[in-house]
C-alpha positions as CSV (number, residue, x, y, z in Angstrom):
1,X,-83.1,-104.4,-2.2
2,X,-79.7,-105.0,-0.9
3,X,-78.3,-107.0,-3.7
4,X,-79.5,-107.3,-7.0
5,X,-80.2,-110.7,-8.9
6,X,-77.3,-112.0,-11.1
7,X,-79.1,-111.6,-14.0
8,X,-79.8,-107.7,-13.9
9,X,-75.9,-107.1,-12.5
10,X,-75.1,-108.9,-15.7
11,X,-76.8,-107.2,-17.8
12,X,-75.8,-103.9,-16.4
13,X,-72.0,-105.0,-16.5
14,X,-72.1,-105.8,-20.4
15,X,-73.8,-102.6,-20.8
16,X,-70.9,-100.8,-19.5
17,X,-68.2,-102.7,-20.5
18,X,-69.7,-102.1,-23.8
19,X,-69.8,-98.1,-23.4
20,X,-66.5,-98.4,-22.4
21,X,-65.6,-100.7,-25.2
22,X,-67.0,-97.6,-27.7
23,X,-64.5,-95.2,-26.2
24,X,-61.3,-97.7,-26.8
25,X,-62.3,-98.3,-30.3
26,X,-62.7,-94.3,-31.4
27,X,-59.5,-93.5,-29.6
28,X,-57.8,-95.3,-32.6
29,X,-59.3,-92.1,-34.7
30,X,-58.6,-89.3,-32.3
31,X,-55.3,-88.1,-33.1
32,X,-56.4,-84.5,-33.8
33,X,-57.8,-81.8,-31.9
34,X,-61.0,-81.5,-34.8
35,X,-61.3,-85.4,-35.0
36,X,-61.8,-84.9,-30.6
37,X,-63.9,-81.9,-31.2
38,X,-66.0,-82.3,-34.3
39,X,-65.2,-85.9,-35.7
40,X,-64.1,-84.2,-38.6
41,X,-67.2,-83.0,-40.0
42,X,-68.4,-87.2,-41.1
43,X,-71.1,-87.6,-38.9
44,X,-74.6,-88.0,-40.5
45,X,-77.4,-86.4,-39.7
46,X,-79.5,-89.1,-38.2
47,X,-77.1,-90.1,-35.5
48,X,-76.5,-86.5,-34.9
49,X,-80.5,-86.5,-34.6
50,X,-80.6,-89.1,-32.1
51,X,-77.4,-87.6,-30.4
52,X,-79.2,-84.5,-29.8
53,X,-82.2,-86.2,-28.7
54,X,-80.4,-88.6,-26.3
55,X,-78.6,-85.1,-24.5
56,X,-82.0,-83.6,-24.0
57,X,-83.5,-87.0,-22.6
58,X,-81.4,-87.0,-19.5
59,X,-81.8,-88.8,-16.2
60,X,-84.0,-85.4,-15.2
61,X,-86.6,-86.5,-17.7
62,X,-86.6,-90.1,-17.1
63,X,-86.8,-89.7,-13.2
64,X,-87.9,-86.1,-12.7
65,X,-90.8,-85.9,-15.4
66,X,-92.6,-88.7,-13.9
67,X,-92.2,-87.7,-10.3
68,X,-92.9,-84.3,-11.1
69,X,-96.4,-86.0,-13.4
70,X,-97.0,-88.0,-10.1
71,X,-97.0,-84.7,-8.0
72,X,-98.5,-82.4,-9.9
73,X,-100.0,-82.4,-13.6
74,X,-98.6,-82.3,-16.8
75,X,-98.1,-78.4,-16.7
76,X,-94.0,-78.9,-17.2
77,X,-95.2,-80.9,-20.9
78,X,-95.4,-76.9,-22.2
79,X,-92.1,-77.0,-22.4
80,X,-91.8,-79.6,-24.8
81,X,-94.4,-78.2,-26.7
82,X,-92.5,-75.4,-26.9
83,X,-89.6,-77.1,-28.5
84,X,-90.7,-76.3,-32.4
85,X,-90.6,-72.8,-32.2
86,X,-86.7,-73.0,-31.0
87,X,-85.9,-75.4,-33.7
88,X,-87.4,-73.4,-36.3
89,X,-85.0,-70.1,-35.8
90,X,-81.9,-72.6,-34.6
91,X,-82.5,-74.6,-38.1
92,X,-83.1,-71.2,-40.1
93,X,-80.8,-69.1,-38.5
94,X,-78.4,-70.2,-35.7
95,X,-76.7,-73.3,-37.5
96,X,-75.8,-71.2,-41.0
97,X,-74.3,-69.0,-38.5
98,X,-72.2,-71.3,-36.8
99,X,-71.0,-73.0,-40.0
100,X,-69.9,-69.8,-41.5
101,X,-68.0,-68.7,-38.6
102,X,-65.8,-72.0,-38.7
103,X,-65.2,-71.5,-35.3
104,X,-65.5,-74.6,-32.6
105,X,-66.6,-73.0,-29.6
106,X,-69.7,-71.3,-29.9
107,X,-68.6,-68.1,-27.9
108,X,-65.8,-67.1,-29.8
109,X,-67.9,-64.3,-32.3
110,X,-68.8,-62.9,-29.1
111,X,-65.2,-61.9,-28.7
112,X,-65.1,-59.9,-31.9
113,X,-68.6,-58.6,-31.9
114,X,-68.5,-56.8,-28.2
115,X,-64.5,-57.9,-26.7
116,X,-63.2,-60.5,-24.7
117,X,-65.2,-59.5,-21.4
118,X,-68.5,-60.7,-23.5
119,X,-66.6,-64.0,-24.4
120,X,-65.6,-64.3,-20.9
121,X,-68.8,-63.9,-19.1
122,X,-70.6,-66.8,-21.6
123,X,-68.4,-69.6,-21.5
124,X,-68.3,-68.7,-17.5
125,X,-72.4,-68.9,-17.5
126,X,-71.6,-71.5,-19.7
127,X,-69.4,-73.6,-17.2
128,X,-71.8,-73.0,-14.6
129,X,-74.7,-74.0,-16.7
130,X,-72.7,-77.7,-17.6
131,X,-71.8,-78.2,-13.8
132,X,-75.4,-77.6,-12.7
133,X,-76.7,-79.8,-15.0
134,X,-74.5,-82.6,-14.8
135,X,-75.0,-82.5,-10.9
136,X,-78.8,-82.4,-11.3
137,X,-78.2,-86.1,-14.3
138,X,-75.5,-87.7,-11.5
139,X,-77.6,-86.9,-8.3
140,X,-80.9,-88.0,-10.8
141,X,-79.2,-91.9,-11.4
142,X,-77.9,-91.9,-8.0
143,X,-81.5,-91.5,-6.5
144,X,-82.5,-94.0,-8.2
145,X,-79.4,-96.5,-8.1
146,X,-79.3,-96.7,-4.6
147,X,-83.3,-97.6,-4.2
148,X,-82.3,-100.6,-6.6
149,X,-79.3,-101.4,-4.9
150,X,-78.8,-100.2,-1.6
151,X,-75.3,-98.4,-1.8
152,X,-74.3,-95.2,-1.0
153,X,-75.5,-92.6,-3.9
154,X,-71.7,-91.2,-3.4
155,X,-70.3,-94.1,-4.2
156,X,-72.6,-94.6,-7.4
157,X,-72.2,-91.3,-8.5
158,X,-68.3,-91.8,-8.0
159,X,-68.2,-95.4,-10.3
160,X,-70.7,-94.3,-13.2
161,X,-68.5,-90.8,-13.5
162,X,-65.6,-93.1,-13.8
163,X,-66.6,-94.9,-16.4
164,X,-68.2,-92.0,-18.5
165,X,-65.1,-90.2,-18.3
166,X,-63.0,-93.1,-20.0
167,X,-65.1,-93.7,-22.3
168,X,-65.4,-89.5,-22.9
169,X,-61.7,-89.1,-23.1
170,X,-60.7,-91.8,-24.8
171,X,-63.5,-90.9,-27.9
172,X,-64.2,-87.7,-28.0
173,X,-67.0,-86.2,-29.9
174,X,-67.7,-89.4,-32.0
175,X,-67.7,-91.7,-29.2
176,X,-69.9,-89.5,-27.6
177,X,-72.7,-89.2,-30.4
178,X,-72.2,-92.8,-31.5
179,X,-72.7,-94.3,-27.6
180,X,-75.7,-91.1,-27.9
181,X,-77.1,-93.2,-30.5
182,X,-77.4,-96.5,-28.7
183,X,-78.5,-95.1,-25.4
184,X,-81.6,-92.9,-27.1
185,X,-82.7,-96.6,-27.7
186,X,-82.2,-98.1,-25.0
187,X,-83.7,-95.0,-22.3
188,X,-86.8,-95.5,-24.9
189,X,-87.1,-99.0,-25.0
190,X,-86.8,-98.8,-21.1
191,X,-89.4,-96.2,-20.8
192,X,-92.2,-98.1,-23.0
193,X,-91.1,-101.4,-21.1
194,X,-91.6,-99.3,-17.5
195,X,-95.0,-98.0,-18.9
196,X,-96.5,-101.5,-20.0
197,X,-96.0,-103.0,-16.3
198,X,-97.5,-100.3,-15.4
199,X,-100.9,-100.4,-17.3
200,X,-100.4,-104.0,-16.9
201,X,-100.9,-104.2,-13.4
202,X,-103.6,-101.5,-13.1
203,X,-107.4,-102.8,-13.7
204,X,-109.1,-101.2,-15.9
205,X,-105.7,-100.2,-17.8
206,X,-105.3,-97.2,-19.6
207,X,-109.1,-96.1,-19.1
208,X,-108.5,-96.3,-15.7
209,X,-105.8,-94.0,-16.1
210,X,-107.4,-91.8,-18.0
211,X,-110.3,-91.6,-15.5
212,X,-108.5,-90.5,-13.1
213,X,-106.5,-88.6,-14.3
214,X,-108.9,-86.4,-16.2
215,X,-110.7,-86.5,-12.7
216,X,-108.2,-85.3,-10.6
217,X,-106.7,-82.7,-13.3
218,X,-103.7,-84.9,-13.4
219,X,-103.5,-84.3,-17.0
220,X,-103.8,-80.9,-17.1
221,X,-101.4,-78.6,-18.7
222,X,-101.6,-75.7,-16.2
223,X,-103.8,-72.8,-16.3
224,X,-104.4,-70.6,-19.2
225,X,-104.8,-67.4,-18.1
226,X,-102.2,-64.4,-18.6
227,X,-101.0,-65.1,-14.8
228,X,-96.8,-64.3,-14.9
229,X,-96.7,-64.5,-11.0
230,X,-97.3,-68.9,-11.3
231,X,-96.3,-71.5,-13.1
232,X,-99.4,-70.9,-15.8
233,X,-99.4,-72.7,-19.7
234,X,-97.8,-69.0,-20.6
235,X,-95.1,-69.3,-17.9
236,X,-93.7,-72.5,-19.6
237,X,-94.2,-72.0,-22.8
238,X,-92.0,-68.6,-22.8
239,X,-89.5,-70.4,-20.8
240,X,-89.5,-73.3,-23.0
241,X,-89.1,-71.4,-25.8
242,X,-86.3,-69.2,-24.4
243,X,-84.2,-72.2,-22.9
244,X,-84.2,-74.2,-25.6
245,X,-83.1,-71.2,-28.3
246,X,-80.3,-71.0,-25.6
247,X,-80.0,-74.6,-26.3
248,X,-80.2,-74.8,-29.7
249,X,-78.1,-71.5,-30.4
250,X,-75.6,-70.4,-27.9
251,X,-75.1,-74.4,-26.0
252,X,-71.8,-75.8,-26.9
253,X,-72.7,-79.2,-27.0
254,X,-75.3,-78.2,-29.6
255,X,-73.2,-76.6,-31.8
256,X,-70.2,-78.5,-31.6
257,X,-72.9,-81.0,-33.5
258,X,-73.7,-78.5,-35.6
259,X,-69.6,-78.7,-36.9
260,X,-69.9,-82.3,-36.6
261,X,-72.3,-82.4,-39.4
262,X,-71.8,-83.3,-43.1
263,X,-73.5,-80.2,-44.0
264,X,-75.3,-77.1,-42.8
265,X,-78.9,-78.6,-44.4
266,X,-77.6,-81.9,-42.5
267,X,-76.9,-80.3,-39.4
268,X,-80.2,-78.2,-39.6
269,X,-82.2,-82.0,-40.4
270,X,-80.9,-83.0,-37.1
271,X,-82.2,-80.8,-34.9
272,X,-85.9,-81.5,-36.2
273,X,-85.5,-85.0,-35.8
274,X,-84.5,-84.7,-32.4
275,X,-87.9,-82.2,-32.0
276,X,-90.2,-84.8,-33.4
277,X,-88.5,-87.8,-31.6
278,X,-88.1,-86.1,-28.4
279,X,-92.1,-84.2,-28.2
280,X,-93.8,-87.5,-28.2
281,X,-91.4,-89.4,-26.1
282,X,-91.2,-86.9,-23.4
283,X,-95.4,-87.2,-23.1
284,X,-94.5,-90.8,-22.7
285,X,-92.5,-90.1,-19.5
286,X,-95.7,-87.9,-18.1
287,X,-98.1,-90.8,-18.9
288,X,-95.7,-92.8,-16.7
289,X,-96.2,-90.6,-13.6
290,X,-99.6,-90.5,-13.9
291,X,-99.4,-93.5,-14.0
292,X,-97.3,-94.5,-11.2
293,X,-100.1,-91.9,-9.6
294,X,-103.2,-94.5,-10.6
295,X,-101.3,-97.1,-9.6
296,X,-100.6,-96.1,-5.8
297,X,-103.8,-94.8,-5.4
298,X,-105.5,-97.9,-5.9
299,X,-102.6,-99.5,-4.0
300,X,-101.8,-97.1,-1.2
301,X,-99.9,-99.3,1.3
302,X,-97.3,-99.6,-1.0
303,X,-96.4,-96.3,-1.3
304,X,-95.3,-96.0,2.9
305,X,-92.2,-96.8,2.5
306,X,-91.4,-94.1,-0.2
307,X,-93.4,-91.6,2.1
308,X,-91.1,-92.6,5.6
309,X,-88.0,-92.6,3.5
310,X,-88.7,-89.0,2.3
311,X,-89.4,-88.3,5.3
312,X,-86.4,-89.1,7.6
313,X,-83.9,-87.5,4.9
314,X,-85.8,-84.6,5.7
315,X,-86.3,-84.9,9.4
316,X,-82.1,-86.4,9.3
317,X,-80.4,-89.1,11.1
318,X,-81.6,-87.9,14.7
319,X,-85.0,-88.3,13.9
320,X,-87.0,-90.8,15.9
321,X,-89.5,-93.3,14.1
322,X,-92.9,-91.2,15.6
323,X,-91.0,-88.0,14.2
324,X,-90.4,-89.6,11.0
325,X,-94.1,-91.2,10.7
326,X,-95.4,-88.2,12.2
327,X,-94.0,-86.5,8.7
328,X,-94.9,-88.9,6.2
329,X,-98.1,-88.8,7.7
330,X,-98.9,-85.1,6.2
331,X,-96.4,-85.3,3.2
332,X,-97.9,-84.7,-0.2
333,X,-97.3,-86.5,-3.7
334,X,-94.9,-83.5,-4.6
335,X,-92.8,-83.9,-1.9
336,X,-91.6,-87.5,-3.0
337,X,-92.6,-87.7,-6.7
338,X,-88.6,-88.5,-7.5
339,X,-88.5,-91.1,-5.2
340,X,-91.7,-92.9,-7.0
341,X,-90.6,-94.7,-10.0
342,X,-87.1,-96.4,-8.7
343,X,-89.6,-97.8,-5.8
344,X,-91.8,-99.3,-8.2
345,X,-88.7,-100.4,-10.2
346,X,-87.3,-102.5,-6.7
347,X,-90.7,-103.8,-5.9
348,X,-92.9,-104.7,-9.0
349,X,-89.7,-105.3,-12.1
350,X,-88.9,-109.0,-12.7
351,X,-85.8,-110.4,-12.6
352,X,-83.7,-109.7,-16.2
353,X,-86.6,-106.6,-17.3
354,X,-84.9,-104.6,-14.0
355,X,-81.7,-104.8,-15.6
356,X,-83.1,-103.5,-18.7
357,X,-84.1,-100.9,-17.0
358,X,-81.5,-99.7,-14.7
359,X,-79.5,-100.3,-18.1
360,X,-82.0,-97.6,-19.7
361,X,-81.5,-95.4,-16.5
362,X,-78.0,-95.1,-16.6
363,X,-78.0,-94.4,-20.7
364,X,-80.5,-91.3,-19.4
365,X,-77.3,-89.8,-17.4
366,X,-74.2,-90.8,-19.5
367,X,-75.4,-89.4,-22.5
368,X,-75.8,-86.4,-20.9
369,X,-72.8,-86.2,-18.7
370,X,-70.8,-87.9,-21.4
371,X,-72.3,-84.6,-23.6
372,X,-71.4,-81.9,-21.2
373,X,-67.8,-83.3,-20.0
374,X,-66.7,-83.5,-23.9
375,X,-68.3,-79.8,-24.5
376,X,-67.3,-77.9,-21.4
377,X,-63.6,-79.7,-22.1
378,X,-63.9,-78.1,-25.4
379,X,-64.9,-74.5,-24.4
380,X,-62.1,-74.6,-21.4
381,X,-59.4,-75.2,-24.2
382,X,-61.0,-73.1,-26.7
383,X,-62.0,-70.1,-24.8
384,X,-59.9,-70.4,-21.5
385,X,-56.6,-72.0,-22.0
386,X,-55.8,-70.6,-25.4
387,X,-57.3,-67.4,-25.3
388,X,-55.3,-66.8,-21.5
389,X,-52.9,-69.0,-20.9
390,X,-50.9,-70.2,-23.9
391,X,-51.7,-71.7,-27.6
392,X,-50.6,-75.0,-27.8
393,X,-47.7,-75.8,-29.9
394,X,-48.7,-78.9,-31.5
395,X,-51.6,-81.5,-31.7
396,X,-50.7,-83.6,-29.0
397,X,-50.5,-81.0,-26.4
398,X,-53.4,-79.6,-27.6
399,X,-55.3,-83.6,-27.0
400,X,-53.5,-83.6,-23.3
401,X,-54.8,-80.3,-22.2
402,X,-58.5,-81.6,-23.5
403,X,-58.6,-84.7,-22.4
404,X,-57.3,-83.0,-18.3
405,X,-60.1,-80.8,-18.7
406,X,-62.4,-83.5,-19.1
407,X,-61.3,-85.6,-16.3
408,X,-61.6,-82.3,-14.5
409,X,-65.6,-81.3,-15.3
410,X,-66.2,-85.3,-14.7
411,X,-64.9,-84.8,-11.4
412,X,-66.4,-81.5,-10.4
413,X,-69.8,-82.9,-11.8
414,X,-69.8,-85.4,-9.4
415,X,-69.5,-83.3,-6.6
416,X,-72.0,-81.4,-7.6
417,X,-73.9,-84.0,-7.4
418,X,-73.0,-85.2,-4.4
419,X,-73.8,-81.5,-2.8
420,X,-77.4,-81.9,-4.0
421,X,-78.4,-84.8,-2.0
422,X,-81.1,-83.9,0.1
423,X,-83.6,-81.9,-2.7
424,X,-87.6,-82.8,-3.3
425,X,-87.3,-82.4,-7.2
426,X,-84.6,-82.6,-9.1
427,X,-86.4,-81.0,-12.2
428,X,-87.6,-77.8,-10.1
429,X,-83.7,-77.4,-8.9
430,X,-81.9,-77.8,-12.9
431,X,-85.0,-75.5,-14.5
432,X,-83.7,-72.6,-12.1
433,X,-80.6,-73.1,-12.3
434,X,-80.6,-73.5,-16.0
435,X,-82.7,-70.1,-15.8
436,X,-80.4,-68.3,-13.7
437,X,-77.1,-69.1,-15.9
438,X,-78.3,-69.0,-19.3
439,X,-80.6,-65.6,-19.0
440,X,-77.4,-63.5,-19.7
441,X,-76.0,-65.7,-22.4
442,X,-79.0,-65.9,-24.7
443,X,-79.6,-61.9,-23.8
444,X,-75.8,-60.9,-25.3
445,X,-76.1,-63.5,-28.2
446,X,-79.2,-62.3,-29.5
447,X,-78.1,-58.7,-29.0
448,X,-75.5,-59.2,-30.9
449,X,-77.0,-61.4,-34.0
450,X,-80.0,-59.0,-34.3
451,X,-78.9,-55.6,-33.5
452,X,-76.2,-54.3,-36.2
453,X,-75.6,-51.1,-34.2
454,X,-75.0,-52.6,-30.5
455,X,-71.3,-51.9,-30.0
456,X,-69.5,-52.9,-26.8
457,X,-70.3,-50.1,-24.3
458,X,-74.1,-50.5,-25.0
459,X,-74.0,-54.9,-24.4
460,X,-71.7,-53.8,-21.6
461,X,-74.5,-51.6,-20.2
462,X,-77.0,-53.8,-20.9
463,X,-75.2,-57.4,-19.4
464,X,-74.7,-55.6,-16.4
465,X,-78.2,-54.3,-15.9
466,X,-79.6,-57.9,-17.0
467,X,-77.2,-59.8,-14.4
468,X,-78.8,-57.2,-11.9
469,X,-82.4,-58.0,-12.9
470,X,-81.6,-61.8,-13.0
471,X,-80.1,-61.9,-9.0
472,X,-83.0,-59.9,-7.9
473,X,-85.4,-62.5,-9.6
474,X,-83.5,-64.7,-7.8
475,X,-82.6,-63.8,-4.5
476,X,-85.7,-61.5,-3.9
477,X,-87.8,-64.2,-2.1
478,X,-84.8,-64.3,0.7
479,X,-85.6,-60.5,1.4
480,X,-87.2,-59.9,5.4
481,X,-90.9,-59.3,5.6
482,X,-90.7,-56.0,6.1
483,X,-89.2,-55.5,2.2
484,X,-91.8,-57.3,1.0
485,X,-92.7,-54.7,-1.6
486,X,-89.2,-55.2,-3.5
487,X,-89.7,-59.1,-3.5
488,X,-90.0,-60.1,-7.6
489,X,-93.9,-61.3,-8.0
490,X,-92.5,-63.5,-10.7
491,X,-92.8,-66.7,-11.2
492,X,-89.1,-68.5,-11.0
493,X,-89.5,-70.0,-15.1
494,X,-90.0,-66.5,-16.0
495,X,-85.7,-65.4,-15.0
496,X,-84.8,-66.6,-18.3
497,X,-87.5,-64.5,-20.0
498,X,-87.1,-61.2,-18.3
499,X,-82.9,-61.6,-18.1
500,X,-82.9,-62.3,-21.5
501,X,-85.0,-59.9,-22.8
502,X,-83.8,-57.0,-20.6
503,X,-80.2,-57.5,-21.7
504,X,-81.3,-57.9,-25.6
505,X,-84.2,-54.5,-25.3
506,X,-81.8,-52.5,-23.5
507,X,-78.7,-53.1,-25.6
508,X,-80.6,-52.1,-28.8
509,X,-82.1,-49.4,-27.1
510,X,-78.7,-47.7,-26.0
511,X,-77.6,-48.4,-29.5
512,X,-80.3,-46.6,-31.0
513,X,-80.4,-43.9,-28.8
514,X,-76.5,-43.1,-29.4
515,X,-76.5,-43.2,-32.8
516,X,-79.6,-40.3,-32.8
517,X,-77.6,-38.4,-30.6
518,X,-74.8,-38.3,-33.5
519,X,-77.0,-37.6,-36.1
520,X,-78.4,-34.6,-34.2
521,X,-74.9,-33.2,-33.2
């Protein structure tokens, strides 16, 4: 589809404009650096809630959850499951910390606990973390986008940035949560509209599904045994849980709502609401790709095109058509999941619903983006430009140098989504990623929350053995054959685990052990 009908590119229009509109209205009320950064402390808790909830339900769940459903099973579900556990210790523990400390950036207290090279090294796995993930949200609407619409996904990625980042700068924090607010609806409403045309148009509806999907273990949620080397019920469960207490307790754009926040209790009442909201509407998106599963199955002639597509961006532009069919021919339902649900959008939505939906798409991604740009912007001036370069002298130049470093993480967002063009699943590529970065960081924060003895030689010791453990996890699999015996049996889920618990074990062990060696001289 070349050109969309007038109708859906009107729809989508007013829902920008209106975005946009959000952003000129709050930058009446930004005039500090704490009304830019934490709205002042007025927001309540249910919007912070939904805020919350809209960040986590990015364009990687509303595309990537169903394609990975479609390919697989409902195995990656675990991690939602997982979410409760998180929110209990982030509720009980990380947000009366954060609200003590009175400090906007959540790395600061790593400063004073182990020195600035500790502060340094997490808002840098930080940074990393943001630009990975708003690559994997921009490359996730693009995908989709340009099956609807035909152009480039550069060029979509380059216009939606644009208009999240003047809506982003021109808000801040509020604008962010409140346009949070009213995209969680609509990326919901979108999801239960995409899921009714489905069912609809299956026979049999959702028995059917459920057929076949218990008969083909599409519904299952992995394997149960204590098996660390795949992607088992244990594997995501541990990483769930470990990602999302990074999430919930060392993320800044979790804790810069934490600030935002009436009240500690408030702040604490948000996160659970984003748990209960987010749990069963994240089993919603699964249902969707197994779905989109029954649905092709019963229909397989439809799904060619997705398959030949996939197919020659693999094969690339010298390809010839018997190459390309040649490989769609053997390609499996994994190896196009992503590509599923924006083909059934172009070829079974009707006029005025696809607009709804696109609309629903791009709230998935600019709450996200929107989320990351205003947080990252925060940590740069925070942690980076103050603590390095110079403290501003007033509030104005303090607003200038955040509103730059938003404009700047928009645009190096964008070309990191622009670089992943090519991948199979964009869920796979931001949970490693995500891994990789955020290992360290939960490791040191923990180490220093829990252990009262770790002083800065020992989280030293310890970050530095962690970062060693987390490359090999990494990079092991690139090793020749013939050093196959020092290749990590690991599963890749389980680099957040072992990084973060190698850097918190070790660091309270090498606190322990010096101060026996004191008490024994």
């Amino acid at each position: 589809m070349n050109k969309l009908p007038i109708v859906d590119l009107c729809i989508i229009g007013l829902y920008l404009i209106a975005m946009i509109g959000v952003g000129f209205w709050f930058s009446f009320r930004n005039q500090r650096a704490d009304q830019f950064t934490k709205a002042s402390g007025n927001i309540p808790s249910w919007a912070i809630g939904l805020s919350i909830y809209a960040t986590f339900l990015s364009s990687n769940t509303f595309l990537g959850v169903p394609g990975k459903a479609f390919g697989s099973n409902w195995n990656a579900f675990v991690f939602s499951l997982s979410m409760p556990v998180a929110a209990f210790f982030a509720s009980r523990f990380f947000v009366s910390f954060y609200r003590r400390s009175g400090e906007v950036s959540a790395y600061t207290h790593l400063e004073k606990r182990f020195g600035p090279w500790a502060r340094t090294y997490a808002v840098t796995c930080f940074l990393l973390t943001q630009l990975a993930r708003i690559g994997s949200v921009f490359f996730g609407v693009a995908l989709s986008l340009q099956a609807l619409t035909g152009y480039s996904m550069e060029l979509i990625m380059t216009v939606t940035g644009i208009c999240i980042i003047i809506y982003t700068v021109l808000g801040g924090i509020e604008a962010v949560i409140w346009t949070e607010v009213v995209q969680g609806v609509i990326k919901t409403f979108g999801a239960v509209l995409i899921l009714y045309l489905l069912i609809d148009r299956i026979d049999g509806g959702i028995e059917t599904i459920n057929w076949v999907g218990l008969s083909e273990k599409k519904i299952s949620l992995g394997s149960f045994d204590f098996d660390f080397n795949h992607s088992t019920f244990w594997v995501i469960f541990l990483y769930g849980v470990f990602i999302n207490l990074n999430n919930f307790g060392m993320d800044q754009n979790y804790v810069q709502r934490y600030h935002a926040a009436k009240s500690p209790k408030d702040a604490a009442r948000s996160i659970w609401l984003c748990v209960w909201i987010y749990v069963p509407t994240s089993l919603l998106f699964f249902l969707i790709g197994t779905s989109l599963y029954v649905y092709y199955q019963a229909n397989p002639a439809l799904i060619e095109p997705v398959k030949l597509q996939a197919a020659a961006e693999r094969l690339g532009s010298g390809a010839t058509a018997t190459e390309i069919s040649r490989l769609a021919a053997i390609l499996q339902p994994a190896d196009y999941g992503d590509k599923v649900m924006p083909h059934f959008m172009v070829t079974q939505i009707p006029t005025g619903l696809i607009g709804i939906i696109i609309s629903a798409i791009l709230s998935a991604a600019m709450s996200t983006i929107s989320s990351g740009m205003n947080a990252s912007a925060t940590v740069f001036v925070e942690d980076i430009y103050k603590r390095y370069f110079k403290a501003p002298t007033n509030e104005r130049t303090t607003l200038r140098a955040l509103h730059i470093a938003t404009v700047v993480v928009g645009l190096c967002g964008m070309s990191a989504g622009i670089a992943m063009i090519g991948i199979s699943s964009v869920l796979d590529l931001w949970w490693i990623l995500s891994g990789i970065f955020a290992g360290g960081m939960l490791g040191l924060f923990l180490l220093g929350l829990v252990s009262k003895y770790a002083h800065n030689a020992d989280a030293a010791i310890a970050t530095a053995v962690g970062i060693i453990i987390i490359i090999w996890m990494t990079f092991s699999e690139y090793l020749p054959q013939d050093m196959e015996f020092l290749k990590s049996p690991l599963d890749k889920n389980m680099i957040i685990v072992v990084g973060t618990l190698s850097i918190f074990l070790i660091g309270s062990l090498l606190s322990r052990l010096r101060r026996f060696s004191r008490k024994n001289i």
